[in-house]
C-alpha positions as CSV (number, residue, x, y, z in Angstrom):
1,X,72.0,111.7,88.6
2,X,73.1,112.0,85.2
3,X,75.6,110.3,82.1
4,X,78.5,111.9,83.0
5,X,80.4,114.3,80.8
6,X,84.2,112.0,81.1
7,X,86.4,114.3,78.2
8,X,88.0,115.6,80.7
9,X,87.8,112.9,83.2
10,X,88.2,109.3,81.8
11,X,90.8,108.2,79.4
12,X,89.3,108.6,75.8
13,X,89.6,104.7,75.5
14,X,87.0,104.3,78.3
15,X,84.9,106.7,77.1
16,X,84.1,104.8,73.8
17,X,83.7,101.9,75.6
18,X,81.3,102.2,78.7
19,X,78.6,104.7,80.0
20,X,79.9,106.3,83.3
21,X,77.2,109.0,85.2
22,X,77.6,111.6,87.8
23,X,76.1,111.8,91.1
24,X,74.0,114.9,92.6
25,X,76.0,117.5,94.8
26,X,76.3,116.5,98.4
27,X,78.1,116.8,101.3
28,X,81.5,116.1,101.3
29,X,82.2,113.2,104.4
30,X,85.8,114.7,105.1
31,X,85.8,117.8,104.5
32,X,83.5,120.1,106.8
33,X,81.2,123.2,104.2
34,X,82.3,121.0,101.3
35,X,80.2,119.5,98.7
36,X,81.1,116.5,96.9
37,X,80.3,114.9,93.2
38,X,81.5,111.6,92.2
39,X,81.6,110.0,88.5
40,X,81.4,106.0,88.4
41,X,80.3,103.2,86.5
42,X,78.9,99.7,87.2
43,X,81.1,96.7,87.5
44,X,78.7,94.7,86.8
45,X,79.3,93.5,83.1
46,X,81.4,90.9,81.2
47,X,84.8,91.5,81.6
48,X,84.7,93.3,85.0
49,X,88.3,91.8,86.4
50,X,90.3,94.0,83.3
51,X,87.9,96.9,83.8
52,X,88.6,97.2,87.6
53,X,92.2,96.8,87.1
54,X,92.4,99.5,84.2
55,X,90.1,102.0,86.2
56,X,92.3,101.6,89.0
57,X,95.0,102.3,87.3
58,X,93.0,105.8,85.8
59,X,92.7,107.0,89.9
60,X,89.4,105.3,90.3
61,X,88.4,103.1,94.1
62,X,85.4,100.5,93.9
63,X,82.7,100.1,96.5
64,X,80.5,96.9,95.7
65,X,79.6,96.9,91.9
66,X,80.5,100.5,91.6
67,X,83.5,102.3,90.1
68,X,83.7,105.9,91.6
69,X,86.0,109.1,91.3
70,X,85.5,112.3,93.0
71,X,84.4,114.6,89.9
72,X,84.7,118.4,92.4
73,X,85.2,121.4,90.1
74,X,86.0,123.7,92.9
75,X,87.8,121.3,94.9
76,X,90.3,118.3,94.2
77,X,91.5,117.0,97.9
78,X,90.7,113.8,97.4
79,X,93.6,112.4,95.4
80,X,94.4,108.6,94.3
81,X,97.3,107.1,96.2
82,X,99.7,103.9,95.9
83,X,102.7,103.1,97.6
84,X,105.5,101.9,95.4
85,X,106.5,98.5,97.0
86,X,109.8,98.4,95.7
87,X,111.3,102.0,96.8
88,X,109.3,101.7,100.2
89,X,111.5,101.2,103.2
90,X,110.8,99.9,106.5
91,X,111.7,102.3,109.0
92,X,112.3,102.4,112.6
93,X,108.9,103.2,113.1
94,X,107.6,101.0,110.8
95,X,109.6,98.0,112.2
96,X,108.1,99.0,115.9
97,X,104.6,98.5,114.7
98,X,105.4,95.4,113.0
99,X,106.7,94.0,116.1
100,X,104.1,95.2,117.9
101,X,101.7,92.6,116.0
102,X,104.1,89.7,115.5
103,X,101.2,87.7,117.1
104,X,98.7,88.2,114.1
105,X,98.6,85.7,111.3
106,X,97.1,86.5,107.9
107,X,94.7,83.9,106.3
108,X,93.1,84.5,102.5
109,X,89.7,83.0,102.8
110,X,87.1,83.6,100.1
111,X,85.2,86.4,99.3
112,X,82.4,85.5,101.7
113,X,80.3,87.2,104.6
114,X,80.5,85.5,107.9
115,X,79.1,86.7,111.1
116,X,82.2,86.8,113.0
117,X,83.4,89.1,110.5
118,X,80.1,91.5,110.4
119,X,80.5,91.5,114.7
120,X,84.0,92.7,114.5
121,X,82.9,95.5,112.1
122,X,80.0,96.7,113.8
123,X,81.9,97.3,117.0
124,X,84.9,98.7,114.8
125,X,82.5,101.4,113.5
126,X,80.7,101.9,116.8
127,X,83.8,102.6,118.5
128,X,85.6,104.3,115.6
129,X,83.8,106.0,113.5
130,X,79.9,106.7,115.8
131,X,77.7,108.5,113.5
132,X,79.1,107.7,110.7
133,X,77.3,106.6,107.2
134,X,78.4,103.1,107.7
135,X,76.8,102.5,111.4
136,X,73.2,101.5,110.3
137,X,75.0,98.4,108.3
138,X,72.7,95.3,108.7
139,X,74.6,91.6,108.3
140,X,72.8,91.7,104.3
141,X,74.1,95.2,103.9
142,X,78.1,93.8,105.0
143,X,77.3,90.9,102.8
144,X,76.3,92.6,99.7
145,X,79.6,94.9,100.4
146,X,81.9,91.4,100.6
147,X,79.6,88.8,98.2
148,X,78.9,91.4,95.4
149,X,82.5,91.8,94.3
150,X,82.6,91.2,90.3
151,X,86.3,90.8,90.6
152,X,89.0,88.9,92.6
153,X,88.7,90.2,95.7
154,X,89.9,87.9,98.9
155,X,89.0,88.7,102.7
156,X,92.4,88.6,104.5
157,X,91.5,87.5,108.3
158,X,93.9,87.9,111.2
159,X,93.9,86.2,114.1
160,X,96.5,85.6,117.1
161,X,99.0,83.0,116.6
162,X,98.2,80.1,118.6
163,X,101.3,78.5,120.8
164,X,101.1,75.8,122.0
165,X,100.1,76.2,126.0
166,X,98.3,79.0,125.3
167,X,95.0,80.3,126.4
168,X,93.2,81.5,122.6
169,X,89.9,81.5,121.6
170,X,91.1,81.8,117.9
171,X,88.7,85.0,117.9
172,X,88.9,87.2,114.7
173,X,91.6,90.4,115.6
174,X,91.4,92.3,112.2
175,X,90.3,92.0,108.8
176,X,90.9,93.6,105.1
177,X,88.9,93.0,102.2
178,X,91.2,93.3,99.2
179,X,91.3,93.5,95.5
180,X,93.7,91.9,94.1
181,X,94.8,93.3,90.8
182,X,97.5,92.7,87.7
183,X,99.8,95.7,89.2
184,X,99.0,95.3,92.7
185,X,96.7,94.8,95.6
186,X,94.0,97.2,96.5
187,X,92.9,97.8,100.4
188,X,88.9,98.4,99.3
189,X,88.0,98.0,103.7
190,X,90.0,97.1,106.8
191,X,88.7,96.8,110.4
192,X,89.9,95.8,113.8
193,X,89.0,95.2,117.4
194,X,88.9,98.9,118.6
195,X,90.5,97.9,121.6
196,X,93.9,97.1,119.8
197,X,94.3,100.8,118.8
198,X,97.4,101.7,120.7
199,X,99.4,98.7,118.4
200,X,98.3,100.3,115.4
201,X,96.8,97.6,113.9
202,X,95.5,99.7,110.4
203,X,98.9,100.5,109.7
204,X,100.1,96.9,109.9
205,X,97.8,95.8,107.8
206,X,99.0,98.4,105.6
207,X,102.7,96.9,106.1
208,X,101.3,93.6,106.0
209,X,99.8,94.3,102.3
210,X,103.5,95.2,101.1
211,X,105.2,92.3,102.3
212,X,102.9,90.7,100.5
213,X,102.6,92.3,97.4
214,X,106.4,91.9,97.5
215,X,106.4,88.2,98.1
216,X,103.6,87.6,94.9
217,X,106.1,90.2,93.0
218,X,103.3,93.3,92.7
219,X,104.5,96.3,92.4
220,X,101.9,98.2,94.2
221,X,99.4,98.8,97.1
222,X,96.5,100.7,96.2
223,X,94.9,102.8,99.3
224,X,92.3,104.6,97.7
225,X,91.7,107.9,98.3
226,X,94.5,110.8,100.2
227,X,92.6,113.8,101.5
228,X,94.7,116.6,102.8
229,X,93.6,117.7,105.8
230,X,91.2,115.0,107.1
231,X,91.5,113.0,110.1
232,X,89.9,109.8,108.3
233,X,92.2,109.7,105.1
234,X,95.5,112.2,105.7
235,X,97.2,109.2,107.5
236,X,98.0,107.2,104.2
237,X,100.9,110.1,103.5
238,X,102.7,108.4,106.1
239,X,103.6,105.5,103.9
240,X,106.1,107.4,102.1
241,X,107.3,107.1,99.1
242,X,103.9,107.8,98.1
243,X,102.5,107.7,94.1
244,X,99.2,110.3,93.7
245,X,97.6,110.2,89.9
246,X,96.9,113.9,89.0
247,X,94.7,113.3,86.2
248,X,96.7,112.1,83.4
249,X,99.4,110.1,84.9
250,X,100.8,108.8,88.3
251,X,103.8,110.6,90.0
252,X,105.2,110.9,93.5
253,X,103.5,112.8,96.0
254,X,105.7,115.6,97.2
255,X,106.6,116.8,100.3
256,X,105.2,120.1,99.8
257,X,101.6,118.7,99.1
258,X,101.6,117.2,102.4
């Protein structure tokens, strides 16, 4: 690991202002014989709240206290994406899915680790994702991941709504642990009970996040990272229209880049 040469990077403003360092080569989690090198900074430090807001807006995702952006010379996949909530429409497809989960509820509750929510994870990544880097989580692993958050960040829980008559244990269905930002809100994590797959529960969260963005009058959803190609990340091109940041600026993703 090493400071991080950012000309070419980071916005000059940044640069003057903050140390940022790049990671060792390693292998890339999405794409297969690809090697990956990331630049970030710590969150860490007085004013993190505007800092995560501007370094979102310059294509950057956070992870804990960390601001990261893939930093490949031979290879730039992994692009920034946000959905413009304004232009985005719902579509027949989209409608169907909301439908489909008309049951769940959303509740903000604090940035906080509970056990409920660590269970639900666990068996999300199990069943979704076996193998993967995030499997060998421990309960103070998923809490340093939700409690460490420098910045406003809220843990949006779904459960079922509750009618009267009905048999519900109230059990947790889904969660999202969001940042919520000046321009927007930013999906940093979502999980769900695997066995709700077939109602496409990530992508209503996704819809979810719009609505509400739209209702607190933000004009964007952050998803984090688009990777052409990759079964784990090439689904967030399905919430067209689409905004990618290319470096210097964000514009819409085209058709063609799909």
């Amino acid at each position: 690991m090493k400071e991080a040469d950012t000309k070419e990077i980071i916005p000059p403003d940044f640069v003057r202002k903050m140390k940022f360092y790049l990671t060792s080569p390693q292998p890339c989690p999405y794409l297969p014989g690809k090697m990956e090198r990331k630049v970030f900074a710590n969150l860490a430090v007085d004013g993190a709240v505007n800092l995560n807001d501007s370094l979102t807006r310059s294509g950057f995702r956070r992870s804990q206290t960390i601001a990261y952006r893939p930093a490949c010379k031979a290879c730039g996949a992994c692009r920034s994406v946000r959905i413009d909530v304004a232009a985005f429409k719902m579509s027949k497809r989209w409608k169907r899915v909301l439908a489909r989960n008309e049951m769940l509820e959303r509740e903000p509750t604090n940035a906080r680790a509970t056990r409920e929510q660590f269970r639900l994870l666990k068996k999300y990544l199990n069943e979704r994702h076996p193998g993967g880097g995030m499997t060998e989580m421990e309960i103070r692993d998923y809490a340093g991941m939700v409690d460490a958050s420098p910045v406003r960040t809220v843990v949006f829980e779904y459960r079922n709504r509750i009618e009267p008559g009905a048999e519900d244990d109230g059990a947790l269905q889904a969660a999202a642990l969001t940042d919520v930002l000046r321009d927007g809100l930013s999906m940093v994590y979502s999980f769900f009970r695997p066995e709700l797959s077939d109602r496409s529960v990530g992508s209503f969260m996704v819809l979810d996040h719009i609505r509400l963005a739209s209702e607190l009058g933000l004009p964007y959803v952050y998803l984090g990272y688009w990777v052409r190609g990759s079964d784990k990340m090439g689904y967030k091109a399905d919430f067209q229209p689409l905004e990618v940041f290319d470096g210097e600026g964000w514009r819409p993703l085209l058709d063609e880049e799909i």
